[in-house]
C-alpha positions, 0 to 999 in steps of 0.5 A, spaced: 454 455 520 460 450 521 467 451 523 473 448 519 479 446 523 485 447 518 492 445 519 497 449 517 505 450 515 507 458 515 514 458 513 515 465 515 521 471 513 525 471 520 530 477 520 533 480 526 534 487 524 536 491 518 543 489 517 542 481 518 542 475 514 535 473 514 532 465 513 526 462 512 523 458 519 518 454 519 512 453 524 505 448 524 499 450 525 494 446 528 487 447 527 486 454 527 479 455 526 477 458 518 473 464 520 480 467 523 483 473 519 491 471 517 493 476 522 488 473 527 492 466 525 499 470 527 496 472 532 495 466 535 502 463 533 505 469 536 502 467 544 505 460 543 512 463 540 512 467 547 509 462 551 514 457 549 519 463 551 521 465 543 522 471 540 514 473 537 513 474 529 514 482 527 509 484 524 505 490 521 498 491 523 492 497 526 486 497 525 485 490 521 479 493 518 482 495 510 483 502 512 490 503 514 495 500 510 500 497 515 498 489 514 502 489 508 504 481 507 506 478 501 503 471 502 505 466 497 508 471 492 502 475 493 501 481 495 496 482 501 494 474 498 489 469 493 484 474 495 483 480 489 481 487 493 482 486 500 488 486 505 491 482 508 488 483 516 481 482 510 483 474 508 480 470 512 483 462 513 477 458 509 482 461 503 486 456 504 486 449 504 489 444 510 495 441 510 497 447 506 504 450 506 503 457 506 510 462 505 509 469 508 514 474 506 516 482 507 515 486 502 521 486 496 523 492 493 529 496 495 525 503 498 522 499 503 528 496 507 526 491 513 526 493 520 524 486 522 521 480 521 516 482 515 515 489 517 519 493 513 520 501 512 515 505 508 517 512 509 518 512 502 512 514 501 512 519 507 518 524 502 513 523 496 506 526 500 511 531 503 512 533 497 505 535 494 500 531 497 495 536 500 494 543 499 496 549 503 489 554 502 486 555 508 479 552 508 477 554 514 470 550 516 467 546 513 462 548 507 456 548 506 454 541 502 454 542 495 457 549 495 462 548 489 459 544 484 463 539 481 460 534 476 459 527 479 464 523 475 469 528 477 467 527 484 467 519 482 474 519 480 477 523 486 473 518 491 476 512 487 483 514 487 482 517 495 482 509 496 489 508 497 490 507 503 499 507 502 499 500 503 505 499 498 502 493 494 503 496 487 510 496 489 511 490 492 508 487 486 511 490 480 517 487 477 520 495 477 519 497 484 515 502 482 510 507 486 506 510 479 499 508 483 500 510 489 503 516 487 498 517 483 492 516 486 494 521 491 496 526 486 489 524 481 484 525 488 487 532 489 489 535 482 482 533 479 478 537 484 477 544 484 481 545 491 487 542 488 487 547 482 492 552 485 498 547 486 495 542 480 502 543 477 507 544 482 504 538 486 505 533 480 512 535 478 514 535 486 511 529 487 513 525 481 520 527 482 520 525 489 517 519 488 523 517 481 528 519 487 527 512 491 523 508 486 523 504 479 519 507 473 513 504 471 513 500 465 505 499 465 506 491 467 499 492 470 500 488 476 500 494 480 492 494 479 492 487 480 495 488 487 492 494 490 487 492 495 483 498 493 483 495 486 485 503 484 485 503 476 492 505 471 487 510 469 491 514 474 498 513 471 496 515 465 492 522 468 499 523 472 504 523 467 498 527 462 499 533 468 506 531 469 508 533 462 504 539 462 507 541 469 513 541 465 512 547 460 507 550 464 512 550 470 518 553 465 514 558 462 511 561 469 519 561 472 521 565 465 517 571 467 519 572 475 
């Protein structure tokens, strides 16, 4: 198979701390192979930055394998990139063409202020799980395979919306700032299964209000699911506020008899 050397310019957001002024700098890329991952290619800008004794691009990253979350770049006005379903440590450079300008930005939404450079802060996120997003019974070890039937597409359901991976995407990507998919794919993956039934109403009031707390309201623009590298369904909104409106009445009621 044949390697393409491609040549590139990045503008890139460059911002030295929470409080400063930021501005766009532009740097070349010459001949960078099309099988490198993007990280792979700031990667390598970065060595030169410091070789050349320059401040490097902060950026976030971990496992580069899709699973973390932390790759969180807008990259020509998208979130993650061209590529549907996939972050950004999963695009790889033969997605562009050479002699491209490719403009790389941090995430643009006000619950996420940046730290530096293209990293930003998504603790955000961190309050509204804090909130509800697990369940408090003790498990104990594991169970036998099987041992609570649950109807496959149930299962199905919950699996899919357990994808998140709380890259922030869906916010980043929404003309509202909203966090309705990631907040309720963490809410769907827990209140759909049987273990998650005991807190079922508590944990999406907690949750939602939470979430209403640091971020915009969903207006169902659908970029949210366009965005999300998991390709999570809307579907999980519209489950959410279902419970969340139940969990208002079956809430007050519970609170009438104490």
């Amino acid at each position: 198979m044949t390697t393409t050397l491609t040549n590139l310019t990045l503008k890139i957001w460059r911002q030295d701390g929470p409080g400063d002024a930021g501005r766009f700098e532009t740097y070349q890329i010459p001949e960078i192979s099309d099988e490198a991952s993007f990280l792979e290619m700031l990667d390598v800008l970065n060595e030169r930055l410091i070789g050349e004794g320059t401040e490097p691009v902060t950026f976030d990253h971990d496992c580069r394998e899709g699973i973390c979350g932390t790759c969180s770049l807008m990259i020509d006005g998208q979130a993650h990139g061209p590529q549907r379903g996939t972050a950004t440590c999963q695009l790889h450079m033969r997605k562009f063409q050479s002699g491209d300008t490719i403009v790389i930005e941090p995430w643009r939404a006000s619950a996420f202020p940046i730290i530096k450079d293209l990293m930003v802060d998504r603790s955000a996120f961190d309050r509204i799980v804090e909130a509800g997003g697990y369940i408090s019974a003790d498990t104990g070890g594991a169970p036998d395979a099987n041992l609570i039937p649950i109807p496959k597409p149930v299962a199905d359901a919950a699996m899919d919306a357990a994808a998140c991976i709380g890259c922030g995407a869906c916010v980043a990507a929404c003309p509202n700032g909203a966090a309705n998919l990631f907040t309720a794919a963490k809410v769907t993956h827990l209140n759909l299964l049987p273990q998650g039934q005991a807190e079922r109403f508590k944990r999406v009031e907690a949750m939602v209000e939470t979430m209403d707390e640091y971020f915009g309201s969903c207006t169902n623009h659908g970029e949210c699911e366009a965005a999300c590298p998991k390709e999570i369904s809307i579907d999980v909104i519209a489950l959410m506020n279902a419970d969340y409106r139940k969990a208002k009445f079956k809430n007050r009621k519970a609170l009438s008899r104490i």
